[in-house]
C-alpha positions in Angstrom: -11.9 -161.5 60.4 -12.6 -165.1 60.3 -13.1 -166.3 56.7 -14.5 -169.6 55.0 -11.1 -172.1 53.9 -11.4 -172.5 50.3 -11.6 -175.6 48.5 -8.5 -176.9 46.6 -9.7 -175.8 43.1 -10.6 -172.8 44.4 -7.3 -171.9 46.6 -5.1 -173.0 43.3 -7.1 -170.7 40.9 -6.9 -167.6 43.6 -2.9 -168.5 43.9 -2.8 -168.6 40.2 -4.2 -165.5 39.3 -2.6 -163.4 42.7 0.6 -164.8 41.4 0.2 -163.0 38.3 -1.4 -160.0 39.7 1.3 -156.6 40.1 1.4 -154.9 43.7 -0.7 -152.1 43.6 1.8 -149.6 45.1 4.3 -150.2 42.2 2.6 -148.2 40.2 1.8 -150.8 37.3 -2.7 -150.1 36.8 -2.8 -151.4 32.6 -2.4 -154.9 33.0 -6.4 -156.1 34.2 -5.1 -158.5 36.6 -6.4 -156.6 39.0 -9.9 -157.3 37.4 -9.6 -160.7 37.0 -8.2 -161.0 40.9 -11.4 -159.2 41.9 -13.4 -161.7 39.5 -12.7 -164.6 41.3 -12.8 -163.0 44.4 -16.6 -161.9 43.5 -17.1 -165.1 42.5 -15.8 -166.4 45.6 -18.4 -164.2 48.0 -15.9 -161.5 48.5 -16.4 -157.9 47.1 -12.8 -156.2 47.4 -13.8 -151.9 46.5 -10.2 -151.2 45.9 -6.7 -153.3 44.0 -5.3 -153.1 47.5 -8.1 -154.5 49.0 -8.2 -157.6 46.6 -4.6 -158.0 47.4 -4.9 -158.1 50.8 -8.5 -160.9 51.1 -6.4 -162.8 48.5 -3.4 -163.0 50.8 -5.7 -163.9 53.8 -7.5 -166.7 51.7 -4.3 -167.8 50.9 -2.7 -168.2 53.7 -5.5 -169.7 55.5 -4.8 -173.3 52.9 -7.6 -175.1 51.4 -9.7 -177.9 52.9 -10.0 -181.5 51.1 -13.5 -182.5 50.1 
């Protein structure tokens, strides 16, 4: 799946908040990180149904970069 690079403002707040956000599969669910990843996420046209599925379209956005405006 191809997806749109994000602009820088955009990539650094994804990084920021994935950064903070717990693995899924570790077991930790009370911290709302989760929620705010999927936030931004929403807010950035994607619409992740499960915590693994905002983890994995945040690593993809990620790891495309950012483009320069």
């Amino acid at each position: 799946m191809t997806e749109r690079k994000l602009n820088r403002d955009e990539w650094d707040r994804l990084n920021d908040q994935y950064s903070r956000t717990p693995d899924p599969d570790e077991g930790s669910s009370a911290s709302g990180e989760h929620y705010m990843l999927a936030f931004i996420l929403n807010k950035l046209g994607f619409h992740p149904m499960t915590r693994r599925e905002a983890i994995n379209i945040a690593e993809r956005l990620l790891s495309n970069g950012w483009i320069d405006e």
